[in-house]
C-alpha positions as CSV (number, residue, x, y, z in Angstrom):
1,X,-68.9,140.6,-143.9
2,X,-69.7,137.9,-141.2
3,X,-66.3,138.6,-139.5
4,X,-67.4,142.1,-139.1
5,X,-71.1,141.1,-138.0
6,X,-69.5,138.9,-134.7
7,X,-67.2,141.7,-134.7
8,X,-70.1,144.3,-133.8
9,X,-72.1,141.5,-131.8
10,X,-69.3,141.4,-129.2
11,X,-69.3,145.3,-129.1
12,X,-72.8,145.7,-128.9
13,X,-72.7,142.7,-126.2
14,X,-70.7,145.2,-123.8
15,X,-73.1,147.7,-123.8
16,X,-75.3,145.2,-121.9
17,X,-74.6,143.5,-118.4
18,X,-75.4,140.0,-119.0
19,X,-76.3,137.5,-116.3
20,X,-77.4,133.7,-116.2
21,X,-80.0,132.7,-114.1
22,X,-79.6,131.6,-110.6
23,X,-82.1,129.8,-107.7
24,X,-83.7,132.9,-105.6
25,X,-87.5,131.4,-105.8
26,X,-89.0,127.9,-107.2
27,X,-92.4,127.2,-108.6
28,X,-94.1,124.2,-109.4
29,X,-92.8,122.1,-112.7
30,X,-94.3,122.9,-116.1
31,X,-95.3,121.0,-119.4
32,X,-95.1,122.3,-122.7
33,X,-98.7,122.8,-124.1
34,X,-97.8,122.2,-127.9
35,X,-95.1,119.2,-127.4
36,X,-94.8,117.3,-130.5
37,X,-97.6,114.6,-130.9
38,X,-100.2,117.1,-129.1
39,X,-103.6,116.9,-131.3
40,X,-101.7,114.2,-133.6
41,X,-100.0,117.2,-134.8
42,X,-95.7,117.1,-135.0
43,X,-95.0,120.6,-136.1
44,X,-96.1,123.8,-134.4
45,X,-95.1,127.5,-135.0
46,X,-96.0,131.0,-133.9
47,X,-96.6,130.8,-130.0
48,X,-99.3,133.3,-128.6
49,X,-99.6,133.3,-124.7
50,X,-102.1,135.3,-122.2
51,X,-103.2,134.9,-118.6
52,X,-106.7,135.5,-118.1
53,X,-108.4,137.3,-115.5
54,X,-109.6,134.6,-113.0
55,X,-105.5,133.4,-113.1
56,X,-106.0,130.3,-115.7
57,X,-103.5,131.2,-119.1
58,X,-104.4,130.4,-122.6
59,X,-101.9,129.6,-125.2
60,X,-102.5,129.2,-129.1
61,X,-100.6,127.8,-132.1
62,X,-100.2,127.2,-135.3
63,X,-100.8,123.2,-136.2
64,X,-98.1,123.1,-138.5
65,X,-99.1,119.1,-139.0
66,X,-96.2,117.7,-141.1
67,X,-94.5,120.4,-142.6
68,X,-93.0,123.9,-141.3
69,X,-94.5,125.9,-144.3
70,X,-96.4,129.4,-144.1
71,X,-99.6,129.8,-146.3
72,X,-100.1,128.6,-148.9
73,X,-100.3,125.3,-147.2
74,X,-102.6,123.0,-144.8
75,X,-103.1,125.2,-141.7
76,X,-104.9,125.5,-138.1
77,X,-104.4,126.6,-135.1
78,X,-105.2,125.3,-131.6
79,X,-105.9,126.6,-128.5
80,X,-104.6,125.1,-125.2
81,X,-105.9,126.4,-121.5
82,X,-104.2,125.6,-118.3
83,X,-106.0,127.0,-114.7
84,X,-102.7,128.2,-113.5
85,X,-100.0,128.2,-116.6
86,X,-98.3,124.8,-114.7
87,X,-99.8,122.3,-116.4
88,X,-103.1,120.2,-117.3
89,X,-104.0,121.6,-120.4
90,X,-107.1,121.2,-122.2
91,X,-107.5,121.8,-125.5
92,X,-109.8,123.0,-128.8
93,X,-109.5,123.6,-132.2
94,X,-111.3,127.2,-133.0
95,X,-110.0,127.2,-136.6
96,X,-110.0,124.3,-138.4
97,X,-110.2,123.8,-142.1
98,X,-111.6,120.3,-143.7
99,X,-110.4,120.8,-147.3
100,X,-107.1,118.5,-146.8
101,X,-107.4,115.8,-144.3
102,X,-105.5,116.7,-140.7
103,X,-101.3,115.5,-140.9
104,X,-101.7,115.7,-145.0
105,X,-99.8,118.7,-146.5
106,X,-100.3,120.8,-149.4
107,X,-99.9,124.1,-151.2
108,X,-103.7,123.6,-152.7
109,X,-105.0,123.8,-149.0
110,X,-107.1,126.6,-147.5
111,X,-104.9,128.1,-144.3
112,X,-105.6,129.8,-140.7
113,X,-102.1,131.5,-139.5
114,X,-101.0,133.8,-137.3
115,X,-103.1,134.1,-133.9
116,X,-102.9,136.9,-131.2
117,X,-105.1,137.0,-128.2
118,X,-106.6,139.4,-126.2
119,X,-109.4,139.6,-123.0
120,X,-111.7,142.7,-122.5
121,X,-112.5,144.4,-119.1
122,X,-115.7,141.7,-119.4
123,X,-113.9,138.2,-119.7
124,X,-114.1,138.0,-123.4
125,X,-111.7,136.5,-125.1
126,X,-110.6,137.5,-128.2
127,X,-108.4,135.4,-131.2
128,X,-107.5,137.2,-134.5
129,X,-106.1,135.5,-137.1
130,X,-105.5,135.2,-141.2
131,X,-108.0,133.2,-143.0
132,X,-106.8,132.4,-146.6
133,X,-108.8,130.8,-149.7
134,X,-107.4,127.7,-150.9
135,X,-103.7,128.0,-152.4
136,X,-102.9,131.4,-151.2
137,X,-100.9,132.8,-149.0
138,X,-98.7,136.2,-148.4
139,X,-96.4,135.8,-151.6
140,X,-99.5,135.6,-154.2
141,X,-102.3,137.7,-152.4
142,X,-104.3,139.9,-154.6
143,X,-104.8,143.7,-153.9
144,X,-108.3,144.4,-152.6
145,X,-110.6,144.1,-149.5
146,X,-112.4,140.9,-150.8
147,X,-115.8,142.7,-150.8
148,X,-117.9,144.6,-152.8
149,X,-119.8,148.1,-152.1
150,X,-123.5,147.3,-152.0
151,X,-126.0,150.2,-151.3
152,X,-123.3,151.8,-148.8
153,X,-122.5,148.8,-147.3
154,X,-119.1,146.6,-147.6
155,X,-120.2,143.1,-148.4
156,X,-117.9,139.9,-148.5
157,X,-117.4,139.0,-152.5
158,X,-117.8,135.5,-154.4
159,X,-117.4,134.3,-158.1
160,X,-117.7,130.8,-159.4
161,X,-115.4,127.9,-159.0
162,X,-112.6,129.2,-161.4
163,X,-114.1,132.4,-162.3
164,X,-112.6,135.8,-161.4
165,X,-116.2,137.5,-161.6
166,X,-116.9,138.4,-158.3
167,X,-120.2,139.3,-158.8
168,X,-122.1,138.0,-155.6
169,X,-122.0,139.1,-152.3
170,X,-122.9,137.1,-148.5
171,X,-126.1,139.1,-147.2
172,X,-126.7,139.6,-143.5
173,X,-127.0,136.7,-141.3
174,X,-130.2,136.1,-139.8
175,X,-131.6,133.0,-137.6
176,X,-127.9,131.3,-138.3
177,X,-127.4,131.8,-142.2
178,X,-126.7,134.7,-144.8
179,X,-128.2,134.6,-148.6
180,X,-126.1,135.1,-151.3
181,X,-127.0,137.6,-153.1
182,X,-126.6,138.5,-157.1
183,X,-126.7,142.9,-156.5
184,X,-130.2,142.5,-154.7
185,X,-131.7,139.6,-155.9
186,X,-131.2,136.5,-153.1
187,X,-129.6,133.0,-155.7
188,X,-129.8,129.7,-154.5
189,X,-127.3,129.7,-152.3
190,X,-126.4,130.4,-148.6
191,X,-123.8,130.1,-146.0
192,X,-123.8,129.8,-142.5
193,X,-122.0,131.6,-139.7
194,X,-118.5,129.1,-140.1
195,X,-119.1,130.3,-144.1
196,X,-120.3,126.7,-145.1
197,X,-122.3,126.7,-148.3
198,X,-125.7,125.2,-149.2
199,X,-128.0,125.4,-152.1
200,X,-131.0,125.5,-151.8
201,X,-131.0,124.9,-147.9
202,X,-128.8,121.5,-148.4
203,X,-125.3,121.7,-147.7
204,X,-122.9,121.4,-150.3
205,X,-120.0,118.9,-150.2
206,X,-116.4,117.8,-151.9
207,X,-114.5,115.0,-152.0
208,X,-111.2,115.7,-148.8
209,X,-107.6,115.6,-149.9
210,X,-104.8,114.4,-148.4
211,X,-101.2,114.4,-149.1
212,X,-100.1,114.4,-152.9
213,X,-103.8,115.4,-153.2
214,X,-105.3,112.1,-153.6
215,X,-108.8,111.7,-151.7
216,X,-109.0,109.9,-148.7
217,X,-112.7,108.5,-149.3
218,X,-114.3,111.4,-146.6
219,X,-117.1,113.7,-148.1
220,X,-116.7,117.4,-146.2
221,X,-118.6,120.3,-146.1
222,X,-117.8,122.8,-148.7
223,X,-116.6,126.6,-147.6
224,X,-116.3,129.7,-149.6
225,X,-112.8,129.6,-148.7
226,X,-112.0,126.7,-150.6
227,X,-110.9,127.2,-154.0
228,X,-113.0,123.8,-155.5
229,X,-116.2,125.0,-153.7
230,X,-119.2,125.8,-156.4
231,X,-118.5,130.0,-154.8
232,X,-115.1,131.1,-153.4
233,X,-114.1,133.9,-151.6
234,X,-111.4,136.6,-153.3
235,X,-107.9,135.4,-152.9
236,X,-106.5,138.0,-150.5
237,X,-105.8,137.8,-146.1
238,X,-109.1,137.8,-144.4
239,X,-108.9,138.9,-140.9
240,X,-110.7,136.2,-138.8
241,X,-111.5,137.1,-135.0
242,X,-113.4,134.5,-132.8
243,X,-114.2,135.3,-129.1
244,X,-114.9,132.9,-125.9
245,X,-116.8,133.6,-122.9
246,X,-116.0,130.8,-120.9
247,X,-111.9,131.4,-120.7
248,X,-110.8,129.8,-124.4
249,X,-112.8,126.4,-123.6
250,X,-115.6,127.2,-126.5
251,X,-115.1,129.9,-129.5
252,X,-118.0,131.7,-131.9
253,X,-118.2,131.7,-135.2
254,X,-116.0,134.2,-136.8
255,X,-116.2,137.6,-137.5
256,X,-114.5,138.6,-140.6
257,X,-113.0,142.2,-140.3
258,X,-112.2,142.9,-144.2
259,X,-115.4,145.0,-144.5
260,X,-114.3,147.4,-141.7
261,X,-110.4,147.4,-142.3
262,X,-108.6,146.0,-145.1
263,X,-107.7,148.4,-148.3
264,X,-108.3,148.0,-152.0
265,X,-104.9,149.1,-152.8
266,X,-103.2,146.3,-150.5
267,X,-102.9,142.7,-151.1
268,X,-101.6,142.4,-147.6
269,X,-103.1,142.8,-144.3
270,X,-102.5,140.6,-141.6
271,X,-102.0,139.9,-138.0
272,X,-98.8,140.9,-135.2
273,X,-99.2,137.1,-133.7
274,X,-98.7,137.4,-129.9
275,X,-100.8,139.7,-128.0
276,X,-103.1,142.6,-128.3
277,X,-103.7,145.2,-125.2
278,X,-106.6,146.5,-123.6
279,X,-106.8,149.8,-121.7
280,X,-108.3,152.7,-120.8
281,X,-108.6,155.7,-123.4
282,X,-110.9,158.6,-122.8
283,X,-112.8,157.5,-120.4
284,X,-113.7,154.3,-122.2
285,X,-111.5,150.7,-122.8
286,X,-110.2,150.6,-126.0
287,X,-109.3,146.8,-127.7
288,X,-106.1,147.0,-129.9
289,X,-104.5,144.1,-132.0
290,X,-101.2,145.5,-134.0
291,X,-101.7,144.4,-137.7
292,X,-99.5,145.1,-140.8
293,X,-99.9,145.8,-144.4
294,X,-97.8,146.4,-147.4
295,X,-99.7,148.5,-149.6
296,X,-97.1,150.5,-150.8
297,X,-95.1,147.5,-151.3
298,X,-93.1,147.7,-148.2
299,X,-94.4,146.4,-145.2
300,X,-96.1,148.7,-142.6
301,X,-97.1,148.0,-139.1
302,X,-100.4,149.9,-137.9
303,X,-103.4,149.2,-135.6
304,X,-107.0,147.7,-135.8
305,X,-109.3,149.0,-132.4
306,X,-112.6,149.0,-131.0
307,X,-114.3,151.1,-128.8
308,X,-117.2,149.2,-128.2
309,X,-116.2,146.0,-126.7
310,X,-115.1,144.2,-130.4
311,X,-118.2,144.7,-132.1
312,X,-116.8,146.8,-134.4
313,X,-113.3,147.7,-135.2
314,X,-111.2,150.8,-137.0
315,X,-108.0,151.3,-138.9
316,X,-105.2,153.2,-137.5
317,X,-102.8,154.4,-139.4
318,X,-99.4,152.9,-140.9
319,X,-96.0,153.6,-139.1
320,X,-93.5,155.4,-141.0
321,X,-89.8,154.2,-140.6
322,X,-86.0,155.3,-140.3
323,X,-84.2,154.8,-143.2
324,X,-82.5,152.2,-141.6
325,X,-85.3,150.0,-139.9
326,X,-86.3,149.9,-143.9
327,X,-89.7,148.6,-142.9
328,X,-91.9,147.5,-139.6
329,X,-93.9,144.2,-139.6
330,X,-95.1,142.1,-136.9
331,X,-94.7,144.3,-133.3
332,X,-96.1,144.2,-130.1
333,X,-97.4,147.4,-127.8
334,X,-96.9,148.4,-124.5
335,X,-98.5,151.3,-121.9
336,X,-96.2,154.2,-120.8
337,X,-96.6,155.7,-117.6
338,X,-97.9,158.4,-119.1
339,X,-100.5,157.3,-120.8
340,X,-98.7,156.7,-124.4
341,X,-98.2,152.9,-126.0
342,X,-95.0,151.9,-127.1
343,X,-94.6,149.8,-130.2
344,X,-91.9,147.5,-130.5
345,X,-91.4,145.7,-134.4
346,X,-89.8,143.6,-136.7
347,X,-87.6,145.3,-139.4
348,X,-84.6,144.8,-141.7
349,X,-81.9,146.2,-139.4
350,X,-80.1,144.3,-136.4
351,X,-81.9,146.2,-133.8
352,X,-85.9,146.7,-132.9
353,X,-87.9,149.5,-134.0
354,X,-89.4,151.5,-131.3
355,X,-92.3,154.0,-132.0
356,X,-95.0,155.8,-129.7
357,X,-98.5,157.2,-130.1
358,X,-100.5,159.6,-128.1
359,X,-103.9,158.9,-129.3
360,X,-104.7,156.2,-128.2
361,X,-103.2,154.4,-131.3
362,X,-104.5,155.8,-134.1
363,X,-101.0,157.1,-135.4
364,X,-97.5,156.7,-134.1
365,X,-94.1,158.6,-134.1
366,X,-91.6,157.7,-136.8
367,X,-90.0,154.5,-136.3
368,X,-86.3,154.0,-135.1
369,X,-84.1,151.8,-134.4
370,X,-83.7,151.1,-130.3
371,X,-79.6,150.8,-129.7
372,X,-80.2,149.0,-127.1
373,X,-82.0,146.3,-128.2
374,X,-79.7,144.5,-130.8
375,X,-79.7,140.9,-132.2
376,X,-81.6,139.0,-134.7
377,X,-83.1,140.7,-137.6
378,X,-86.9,140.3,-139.7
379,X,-88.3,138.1,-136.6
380,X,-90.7,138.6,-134.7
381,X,-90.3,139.9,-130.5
382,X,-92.4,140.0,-127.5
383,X,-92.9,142.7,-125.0
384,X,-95.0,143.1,-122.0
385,X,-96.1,145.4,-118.8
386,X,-95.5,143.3,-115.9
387,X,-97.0,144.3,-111.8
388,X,-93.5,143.6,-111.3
389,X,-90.7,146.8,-110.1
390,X,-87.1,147.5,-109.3
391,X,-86.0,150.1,-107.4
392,X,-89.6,151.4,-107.4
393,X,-89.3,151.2,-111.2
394,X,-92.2,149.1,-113.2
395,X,-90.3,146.5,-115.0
396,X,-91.2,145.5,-118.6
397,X,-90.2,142.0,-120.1
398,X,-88.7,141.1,-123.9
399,X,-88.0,138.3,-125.5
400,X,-86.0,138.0,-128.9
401,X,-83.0,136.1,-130.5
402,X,-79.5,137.7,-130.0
403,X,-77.5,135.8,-132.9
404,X,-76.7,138.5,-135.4
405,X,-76.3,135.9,-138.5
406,X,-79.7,133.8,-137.9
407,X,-83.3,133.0,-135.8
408,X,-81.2,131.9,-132.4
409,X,-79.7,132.6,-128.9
410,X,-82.7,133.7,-127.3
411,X,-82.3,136.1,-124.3
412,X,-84.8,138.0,-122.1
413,X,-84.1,141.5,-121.6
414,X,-85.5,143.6,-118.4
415,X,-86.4,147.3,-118.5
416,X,-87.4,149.7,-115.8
417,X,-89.9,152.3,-116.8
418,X,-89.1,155.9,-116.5
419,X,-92.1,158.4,-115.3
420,X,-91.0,160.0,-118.5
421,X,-91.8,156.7,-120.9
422,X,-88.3,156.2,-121.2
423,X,-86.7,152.6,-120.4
424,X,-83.5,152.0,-118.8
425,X,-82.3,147.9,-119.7
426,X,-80.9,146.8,-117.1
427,X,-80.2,143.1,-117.9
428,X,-80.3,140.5,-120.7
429,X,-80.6,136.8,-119.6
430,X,-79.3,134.4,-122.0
431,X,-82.1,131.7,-122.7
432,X,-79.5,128.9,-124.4
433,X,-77.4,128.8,-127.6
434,X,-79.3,127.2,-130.9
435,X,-82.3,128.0,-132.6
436,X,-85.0,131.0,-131.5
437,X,-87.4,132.2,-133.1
438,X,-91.0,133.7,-132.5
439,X,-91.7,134.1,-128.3
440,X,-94.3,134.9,-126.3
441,X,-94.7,136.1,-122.8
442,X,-96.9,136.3,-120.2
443,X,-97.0,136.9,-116.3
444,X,-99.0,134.4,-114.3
445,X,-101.0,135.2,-111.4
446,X,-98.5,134.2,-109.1
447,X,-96.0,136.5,-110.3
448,X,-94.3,134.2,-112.1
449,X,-93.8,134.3,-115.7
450,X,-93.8,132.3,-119.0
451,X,-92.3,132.0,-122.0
452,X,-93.4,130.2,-125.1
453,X,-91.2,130.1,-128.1
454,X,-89.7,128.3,-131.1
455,X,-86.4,126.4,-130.0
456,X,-86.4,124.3,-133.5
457,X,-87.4,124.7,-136.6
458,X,-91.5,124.3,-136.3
459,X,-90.7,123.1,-132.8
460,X,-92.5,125.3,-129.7
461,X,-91.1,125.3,-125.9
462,X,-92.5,126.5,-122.8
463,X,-90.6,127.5,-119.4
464,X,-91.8,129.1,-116.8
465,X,-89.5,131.6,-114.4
466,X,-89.0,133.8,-111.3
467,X,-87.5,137.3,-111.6
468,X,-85.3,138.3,-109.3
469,X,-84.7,141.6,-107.6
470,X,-81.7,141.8,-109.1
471,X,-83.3,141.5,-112.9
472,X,-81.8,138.0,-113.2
473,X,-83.9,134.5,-113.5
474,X,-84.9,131.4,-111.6
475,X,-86.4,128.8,-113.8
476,X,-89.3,127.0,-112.1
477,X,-87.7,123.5,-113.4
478,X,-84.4,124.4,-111.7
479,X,-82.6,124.1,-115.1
480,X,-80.0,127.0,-116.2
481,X,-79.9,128.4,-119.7
């Protein structure tokens, strides 16, 4: 079987020119915003990258701390902003958990994972992400929304420390804080906007873990999304999404999106970690984030979109698939010409899934399999618009592994944009031979571009490149792939 899989890679390899990258431009060097060390933290994963409006570019990441491990585990994620994508990066921590002490690792541990990021027509910056209860994660979800119906409205549920009675419900926030509420009597307790708890107006604490569990002597605020705390959330993916008006320096408090989006009949529902896009639709800007479920059991990508600036957000609907794409997971979207977006995903088969919609993003064609666009399978790719052409054609940028067999040999493939929505690839740049995984790209204001991705296992890189006329690249750090 692997005989015939290099077998079919060097066929499918022909149907591509390939080119290495040579000197046609240089740019200023680069550092690597999540280089091992960076926050105390030695193991990063799932790059997300974006340049901003006024030309500075925010990256975010997974803290990974001292393991490589999805959810369940000890999880946050970091944001990084540079003023021109060259360098000096500054740095916060939006989501940050206190349940296990930072560097200690642990199955028990609540988790943020998975971030995309997205700016509106007004400078807001948005970062979605999943927000799991203490020792949860994808494999062990439960079906459901989290919440509760409560006179018409969808409320965020809670039951006892070990109890499976969710029987309360988080009330609106006012002046900073939200009762809890028992149907319509207020208890006790409260929480605040970062869901701490407190009873009876005093916040409520626990003893912090750290690795194999044992305390480390620090008392931390208590959140409903730690298992031990005296109420806990439901143990399914809540959608997280922060904003930042000042460029990714400062975040809110989070918005959790379960009450407008998630389904009872899906344990699943989580982010496409990358990018989102913004454009116009109708006459009005429409904010999209790509999401997935699997509430049929087999994983689904679809949308989440809002129409009024991220205050509140809809559910598209899921993407059916070719037989031989078998599902579609994490993707990425792209504007046509034409006014369609283009969905790119993840899937079973060697090759990306490609569907369209027409409205906006509501719903999508049926997903197939792009010829084309051949290499690793069930990882996750990045595609973007670029202000670039060729030939008077608009080029659009992808990033993904090429090695058939595993997560490796990372290339960046360049289209040119039909009127008609159709793309013509007209090159694929090898990265390097070894390890790739999850990518990101980006263009920065000076016409550059970046590229942040996985080169070892829970291990992120950044390069930053030129493209030339001829569809081939000039790394700003003069080194070749």
């Amino acid at each position: 079987m692997k005989r015939f899989v290099r077998i079919l890679s060097l066929f499918l390899s022909a149907l591509l020119p390939v080119s290495l990258p040579f000197a046609c431009a240089a740019a200023a060097d680069c550092s690597n915003p999540f280089e091992r060390g960076t926050l105390f933290c030695e193991k990063f994963r799932i790059p997300a990258l974006l340049t901003l409006q006024d030309g500075s570019v925010l990256a975010a990441a997974d803290l990974r701390w001292n393991h490589g491990k999805d959810a369940p585990q000890n999880l946050d994620i970091a944001a990084a902003v540079s003023p021109d994508g060259y360098g000096r990066w500054s740095y916060s921590v939006p989501n940050r958990l206190e349940d296990y002490a930072e560097g200690a690792g642990s199955s028990e541990s609540a988790a943020y994972i998975d971030s995309a990021l997205l700016q509106s027509e007004s400078g807001r910056v948005f970062m979605l992400c999943d927000l799991f209860l203490s020792g949860t994660g994808y494999l062990n979800a439960q079906k459901g929304s989290g919440c509760l119906s409560v006179g018409g409205k969808s409320r965020i549920a809670l039951a006892e420390r070990e109890s499976a009675d969710y029987r309360y419900h988080i009330g609106d926030f006012s002046g900073g804080f939200a009762p809890v509420m028992e149907e319509d009597r207020e208890t006790a307790y409260s929480v605040d906007r970062e869901y701490r708890l407190y009873r009876d107006g005093v916040p409520c604490t626990l003893a912090q873990r750290g690795d194999a569990d044992a305390p480390t002597g620090k008392t931390v605020a208590q959140s409903v999304f730690f298992a031990a705390s005296e109420l806990h959330v439901f143990p399914t993916p809540f959608l997280c999404l922060r904003h930042s008006d000042d460029g990714g320096k400062t975040w809110s408090a989070p918005a959790l999106l379960n009450p407008m989006v998630k389904h009872e009949a899906e344990a699943f529902l989580g982010v496409c970690p990358g990018r989102g896009i913004r454009f116009s639709f109708c006459g009005h800007e429409r904010l999209i984030f790509p999401v997935y479920s699997n509430e049929n059991g087999r994983e689904h990508a679809l949308t989440i979109y809002s129409d009024d600036g991220g205050k509140t957000w809809q559910r598209g609907e899921d993407v059916r698939h070719s037989l031989l794409l078998r599902k579609t997971s994490e993707s990425q979207i792209i504007a046509l010409p034409d006014g369609r977006l283009r969905m790119f995903s993840r899937n079973k088969s060697h090759f990306v899934g490609c569907c369209d919609s027409t409205d906006g993003g509501v719903s999508w064609s049926k997903a197939k399999a792009v010829l084309r666009l051949f290499g690793t399978k069930n990882c996750m790719v990045s595609f973007i618009n670029t202000s670039k052409t060729i030939d008077g054609k608009p080029v659009v940028l992808a990033s993904m592994g090429s090695n058939l067999l595993r997560r490796a040999d990372g290339v960046l493939r360049v289209g040119l944009l039909e009127a008609d929505g159709k793309i013509r690839w007209i090159k694929t740049n090898r990265l390097g031979k070894g390890f790739f995984a999850y990518s990101c790209l980006t263009e920065l204001s000076d016409g550059s571009f970046a590229l942040l991705f996985e080169d070892e296992a829970a291990h992120i890189s950044y390069r930053v490149f030129s493209l030339c006329d001829d569809g081939t690249l000039a790394f700003a750090d003069g080194a070749k792939a």
